[in-house]
N, C-alpha and C positions, 0 to 999 in steps of 0.2 A: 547590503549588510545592515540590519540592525543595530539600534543604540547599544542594545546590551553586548553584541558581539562585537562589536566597534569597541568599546570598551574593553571587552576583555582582551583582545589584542593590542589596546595602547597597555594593559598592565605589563601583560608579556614582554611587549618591548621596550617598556621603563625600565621592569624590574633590574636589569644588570648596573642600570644606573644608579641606586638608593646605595648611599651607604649602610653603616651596620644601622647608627643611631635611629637612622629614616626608615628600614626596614621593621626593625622594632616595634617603632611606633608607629608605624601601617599595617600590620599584623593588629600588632594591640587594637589600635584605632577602625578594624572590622573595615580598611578602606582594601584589603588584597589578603587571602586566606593561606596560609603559610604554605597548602598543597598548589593553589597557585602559584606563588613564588620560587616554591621549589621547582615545580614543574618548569618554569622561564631559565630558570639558572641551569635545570638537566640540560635542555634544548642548546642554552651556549656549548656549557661543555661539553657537548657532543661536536659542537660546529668547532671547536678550538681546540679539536684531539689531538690537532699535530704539536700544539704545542709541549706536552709531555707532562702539563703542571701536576696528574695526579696519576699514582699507581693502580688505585680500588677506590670505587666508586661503587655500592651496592645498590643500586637503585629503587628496588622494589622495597626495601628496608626503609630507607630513607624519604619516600614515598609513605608508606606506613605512618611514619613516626611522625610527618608531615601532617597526617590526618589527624594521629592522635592530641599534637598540639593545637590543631582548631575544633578540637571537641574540648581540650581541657580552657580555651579563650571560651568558646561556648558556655562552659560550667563556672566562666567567673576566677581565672586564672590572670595574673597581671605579671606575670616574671618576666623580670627584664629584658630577655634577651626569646622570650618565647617562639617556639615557630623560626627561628629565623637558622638557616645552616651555614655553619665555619667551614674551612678547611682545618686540616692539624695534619702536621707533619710526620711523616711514615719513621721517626723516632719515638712516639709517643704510643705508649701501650692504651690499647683502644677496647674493648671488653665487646663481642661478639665481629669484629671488625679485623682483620687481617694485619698484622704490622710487620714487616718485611724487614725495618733498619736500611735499607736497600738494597739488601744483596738476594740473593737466588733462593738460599738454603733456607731463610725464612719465609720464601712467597707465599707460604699455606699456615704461617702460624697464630693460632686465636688467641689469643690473652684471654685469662675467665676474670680481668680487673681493668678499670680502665685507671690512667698517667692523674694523679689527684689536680693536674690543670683539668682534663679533659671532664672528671669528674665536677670542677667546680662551673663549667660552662655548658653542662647538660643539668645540672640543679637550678641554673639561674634558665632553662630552659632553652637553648640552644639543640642543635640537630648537628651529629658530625656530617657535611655533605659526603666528605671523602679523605681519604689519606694521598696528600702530597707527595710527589717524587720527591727525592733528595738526592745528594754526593750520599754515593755506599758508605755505611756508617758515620754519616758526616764529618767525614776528612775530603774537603776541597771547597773550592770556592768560584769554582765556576759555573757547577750546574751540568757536570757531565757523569751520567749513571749507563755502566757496560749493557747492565743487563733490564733496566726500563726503559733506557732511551734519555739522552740530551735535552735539560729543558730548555724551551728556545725562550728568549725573552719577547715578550710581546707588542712590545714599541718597535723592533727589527727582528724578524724570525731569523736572520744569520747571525745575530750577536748572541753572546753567553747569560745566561739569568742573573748569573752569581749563585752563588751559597756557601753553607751546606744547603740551604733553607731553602731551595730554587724553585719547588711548585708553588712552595708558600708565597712565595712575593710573586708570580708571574701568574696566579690566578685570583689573587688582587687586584692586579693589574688588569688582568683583561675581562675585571668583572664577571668571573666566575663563581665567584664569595665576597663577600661584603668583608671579609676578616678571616685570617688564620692564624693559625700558633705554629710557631716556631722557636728557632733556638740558637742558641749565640755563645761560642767561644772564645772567638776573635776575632768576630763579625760577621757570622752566618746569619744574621740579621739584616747589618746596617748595607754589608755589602752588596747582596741581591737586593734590598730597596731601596736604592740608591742607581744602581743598572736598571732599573725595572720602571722607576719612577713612584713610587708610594712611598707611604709614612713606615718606616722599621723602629720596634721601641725597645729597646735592652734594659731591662729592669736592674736596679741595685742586686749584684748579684747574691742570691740563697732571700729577697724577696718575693721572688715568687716560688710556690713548690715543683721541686725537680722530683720526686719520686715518679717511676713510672716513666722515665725518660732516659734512654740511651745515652749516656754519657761521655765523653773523652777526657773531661779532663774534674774532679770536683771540684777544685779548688776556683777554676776559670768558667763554669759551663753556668750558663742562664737561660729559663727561657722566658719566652716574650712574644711580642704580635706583631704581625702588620696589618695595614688599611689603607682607606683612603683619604683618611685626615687625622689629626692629633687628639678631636675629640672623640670617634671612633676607638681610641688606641686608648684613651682616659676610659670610656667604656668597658674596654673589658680588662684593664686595669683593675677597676671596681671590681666586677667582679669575680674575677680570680683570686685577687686578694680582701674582699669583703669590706673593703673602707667604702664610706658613703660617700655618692654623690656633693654630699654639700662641703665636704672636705675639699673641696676643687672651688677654686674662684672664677667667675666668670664676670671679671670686670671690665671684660672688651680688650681693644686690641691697643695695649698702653705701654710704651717701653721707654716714655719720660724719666729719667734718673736711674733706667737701668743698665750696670756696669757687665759688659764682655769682653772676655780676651780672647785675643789669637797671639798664637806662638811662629811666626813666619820662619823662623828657623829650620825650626822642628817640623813642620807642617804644608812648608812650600819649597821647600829642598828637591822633590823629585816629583814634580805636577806639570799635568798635560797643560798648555799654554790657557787652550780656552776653560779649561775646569779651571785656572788662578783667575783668569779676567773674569770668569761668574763670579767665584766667591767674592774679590774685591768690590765688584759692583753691590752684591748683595750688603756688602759691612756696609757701604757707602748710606745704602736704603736705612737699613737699622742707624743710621748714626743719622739720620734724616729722621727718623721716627722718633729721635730723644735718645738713642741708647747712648750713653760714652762706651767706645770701644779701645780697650789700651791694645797694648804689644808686651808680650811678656815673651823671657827665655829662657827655658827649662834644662838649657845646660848643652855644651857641647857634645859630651858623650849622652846623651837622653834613646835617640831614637838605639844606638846600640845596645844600650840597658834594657831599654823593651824589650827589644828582640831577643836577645839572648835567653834574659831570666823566662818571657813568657812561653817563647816557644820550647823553654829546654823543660818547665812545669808541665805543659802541653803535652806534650811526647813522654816523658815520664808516668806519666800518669794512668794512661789510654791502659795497657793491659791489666792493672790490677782492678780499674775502675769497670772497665767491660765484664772482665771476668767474675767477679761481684753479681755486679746487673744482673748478668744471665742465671746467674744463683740463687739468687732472692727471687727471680720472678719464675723460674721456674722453664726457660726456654730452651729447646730442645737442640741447643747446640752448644758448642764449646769455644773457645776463640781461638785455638788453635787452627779447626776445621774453618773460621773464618776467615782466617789467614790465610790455608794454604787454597782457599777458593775468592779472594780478592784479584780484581784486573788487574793485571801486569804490574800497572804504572805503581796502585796502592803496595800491592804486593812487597815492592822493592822500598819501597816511603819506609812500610814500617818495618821491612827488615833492616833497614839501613837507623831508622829513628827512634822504633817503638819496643821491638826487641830489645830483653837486656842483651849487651856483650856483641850488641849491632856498633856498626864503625863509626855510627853518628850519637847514638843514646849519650843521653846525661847519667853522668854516676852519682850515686848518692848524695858525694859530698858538695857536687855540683848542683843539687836540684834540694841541699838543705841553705846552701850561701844565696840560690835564689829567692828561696820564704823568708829566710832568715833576715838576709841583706840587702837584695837586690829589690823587694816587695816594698820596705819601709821606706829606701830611701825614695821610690818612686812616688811614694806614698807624699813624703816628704816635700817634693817638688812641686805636685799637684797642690798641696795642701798651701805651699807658699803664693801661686797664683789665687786661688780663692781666698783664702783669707790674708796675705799682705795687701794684695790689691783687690780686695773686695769683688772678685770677679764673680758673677752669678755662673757661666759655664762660659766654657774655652771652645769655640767656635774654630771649626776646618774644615775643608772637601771631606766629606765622606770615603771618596775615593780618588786616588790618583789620577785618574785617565775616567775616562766615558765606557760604557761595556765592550770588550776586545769581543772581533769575532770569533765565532766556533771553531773555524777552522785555525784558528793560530791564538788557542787558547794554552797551552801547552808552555808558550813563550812569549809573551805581551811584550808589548812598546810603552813604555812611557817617558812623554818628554824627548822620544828618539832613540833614547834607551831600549838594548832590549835586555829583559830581566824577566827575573822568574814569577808565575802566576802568584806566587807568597806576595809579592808586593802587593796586590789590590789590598790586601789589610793592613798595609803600612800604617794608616792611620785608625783603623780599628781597634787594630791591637792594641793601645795605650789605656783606653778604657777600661779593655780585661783585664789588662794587667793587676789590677789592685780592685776591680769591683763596680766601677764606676759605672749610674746609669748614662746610657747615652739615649739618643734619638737620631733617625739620618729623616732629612728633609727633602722631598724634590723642589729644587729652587731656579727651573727652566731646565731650555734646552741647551744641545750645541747644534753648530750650524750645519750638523749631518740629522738633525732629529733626535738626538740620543741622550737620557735622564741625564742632568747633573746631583748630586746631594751633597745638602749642609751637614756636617755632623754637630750635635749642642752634647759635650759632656757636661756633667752637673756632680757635686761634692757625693761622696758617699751617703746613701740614704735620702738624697734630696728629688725623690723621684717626680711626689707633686707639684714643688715647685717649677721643676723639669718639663713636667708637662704642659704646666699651664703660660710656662715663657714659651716655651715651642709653638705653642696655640696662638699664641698672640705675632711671633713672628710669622706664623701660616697666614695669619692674617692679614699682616701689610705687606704682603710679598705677594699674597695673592696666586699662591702656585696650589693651591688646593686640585690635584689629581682626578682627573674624570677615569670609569673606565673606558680602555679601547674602544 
């Protein structure tokens, strides 16, 4: 083999390695040609099919657009994200590109516009690679789709991905993409990146633009990325939302005088044994690093306040907001006929939760005491941890337990406990509730192999500082993500 052929198969077999940032600037830097890179990343996903991460993958398109981005680097192009391909979630309307939502009745539908995320990361120069599996209409949290197939997580093909967001984060993971977008209600984010082992970043929610995106709930829905590190995630922070780089600090990995809380109450109540001995180890680290870490407690009744008001907002929500959606954009179904073609399991969720005059639905006056009441005072609570005690963000497992397997995804353990798959977002959920950006971090293993994550929420609108504490925790924790 020749130098030059020798070469182009170490690109090949690096490229699943680059994150987004590094991919970038290897395109830019004329060191690997975006049709290269793309072409290394086809080749995975094709070797990584079983694991279900994506629906549609148009290749010869994608291919295309690849070339045309190393003709528009040839002409003196410098966009940031040039040549390099995302995943994006099969809720985001995609403009020649197929978007499904996940269910059946969409598998052929074309959007003539694409989700103004989608649109902001093909201006900065980006490639869709493909459209991610998901939970059918993003109700669930495991990563289980009837009609594309279960996505496996890719640290253990028998565990669950998580989601709604489940291609999204397990083709992160297995270095499929450098970066996808996805989307987060109660933690269709944090909770697949956290199973999966990658960085999940949930924006201050209604900061990033939601048009163009499949909704369930407005008042709770955000969307957001994952990767395979925090500055990756700062990346396309920028630019989806158009703040500059230099608005980020990069002072190194410093948490001398800085203040975080955990609420052990509220947040180590119902935790897998070895997911509480990570996290405690990890504060141990951070308080080793300079952080002071308090204890704070948000109240006896807290976690049942969550639960109530967000999921009774949650389910309220879902048919007027769908039904909308499908109006404005023009999509050639109705939610009824959604309805009565969901799997079994959905099917009865929301006749029992999402329907009005269903046996579980919030009534009016229940889901006005939730905005009303239940919102502030959470609001309240939060707001007294940050600002009485100066905390920069309230630190907890991501998730209760380590990813359950597939086949006993239905009815999880936690703690010995067996309880319903709703818990994996027990700690999620507190974020949505009121807006809150979070982050989940992978902060090791367990001693079966399988992701742990930190969850960092941060004050309403504090998203860069959010960032760039997370960056520096990634940093002395040293858990920075390779792919597969």
């Amino acid at each position: 083999m020749d130098d030059a052929a020798t070469a182009s198969s170490k690109q090949t077999t690096d490229a699943s390695l680059l994150g987004l940032a590094a991919a970038a600037a290897a395109v830019r830097n004329g060191d690997i040609t975006s049709e290269a890179y793309t072409t290394a990343l086809l080749k995975r996903a094709r070797a990584l099919a079983e694991l279900n991460a994506f629906i549609t993958i148009d290749e010869a398109a994608l291919l295309e657009a690849a070339r045309d981005a190393d003709k528009a680097h040839a002409a003196g192009s410098a966009a940031p994200l040039l040549g390099v391909p995302l995943g994006v979630k099969d809720s985001y309307l995609t403009k020649g590109l197929p978007t499904s939502l996940g269910i059946e009745g969409l598998a052929r539908f074309m959007p003539r516009e694409d989700a103004d995320a989608v649109r902001a990361i093909k201006s900065a120069g980006a490639l869709v690679f493909g459209k991610n599996n998901l939970v059918e209409m993003s109700y669930g949290l495991t990563g289980h789709n009837a009609r594309y197939g279960q996505v496996k997580n890719p640290r253990a093909r028998d565990r669950v991905s998580g989601g709604s967001s489940s291609g999204s984060a397990a083709s992160v993971a297995a270095g499929l993409v450098p970066a996808s977008l996805g989307g987060d209600t109660v933690g269709s984010i944090r909770v697949p990146a956290s199973f999966c082992g990658v960085v999940g970043f949930k924006p201050t929610t209604g900061r990033w633009p939601r048009n163009g995106v499949a909704p369930i709930s407005p008042t709770l829905d955000t969307t957001g990325a994952f990767a395979r590190s925090v500055a990756d995630c700062i990346l396309v922070d920028q630019v989806v939302t158009g703040e500059q780089a230099g608005e980020f600090s990069d002072a190194g990995y410093n948490l001398k005088g800085a203040r975080l809380a955990f609420a052990p109450r509220q947040f180590l109540d119902l935790v897998d044994s070895e997911v509480e001995t990570r996290f405690r180890e990890v504060v141990r680290r951070l308080q080793d690093a300079g952080a002071e870490v308090v204890e704070v407690d948000l109240g006896d009744d807290f976690n049942a306040l969550i639960q109530t008001a967000t999921w009774g907002i949650f389910a309220h929500e879902t048919m007027g907001a769908i039904s909308e959606f499908l109006r404005r954009h023009d999509i050639p179904t109705t939610f009824e006929a959604i309805y009565e073609n969901l799997k079994p399991q959905l099917r009865q969720s929301w006749g029992h939760i999402v329907l009005p005059g269903g046996p579980g639905a919030t009534s009016a006056e229940a889901y006005q005491t939730a905005l009303d009441v239940s919102r502030p005072e959470i609001k309240r609570r939060f707001n007294a941890a940050f600002v009485s005690h100066g905390a920069l963000v309230i630190l907890q497992p991501t998730t209760p337990c380590t990813a359950p397997l597939i086949e006993e995804q239905a009815t999880v353990y936690i703690a010995g406990q067996e309880v319903s798959y709703l818990d994996l977002a027990n700690h999620t959920v507190s974020a949505s509730s009121v807006g809150l950006p979070g982050i989940s971090l992978p902060v090791g293993l367990s001693r079966a192999g399988l992701p742990i994550g930190l969850e960092l929420d941060a004050p309403f609108g504090s998203d860069r500082g959010l960032l760039n504490l997370a960056r520096s925790i990634e940093g002395i924790l040293g858990t920075k993500p390779r792919a597969i």
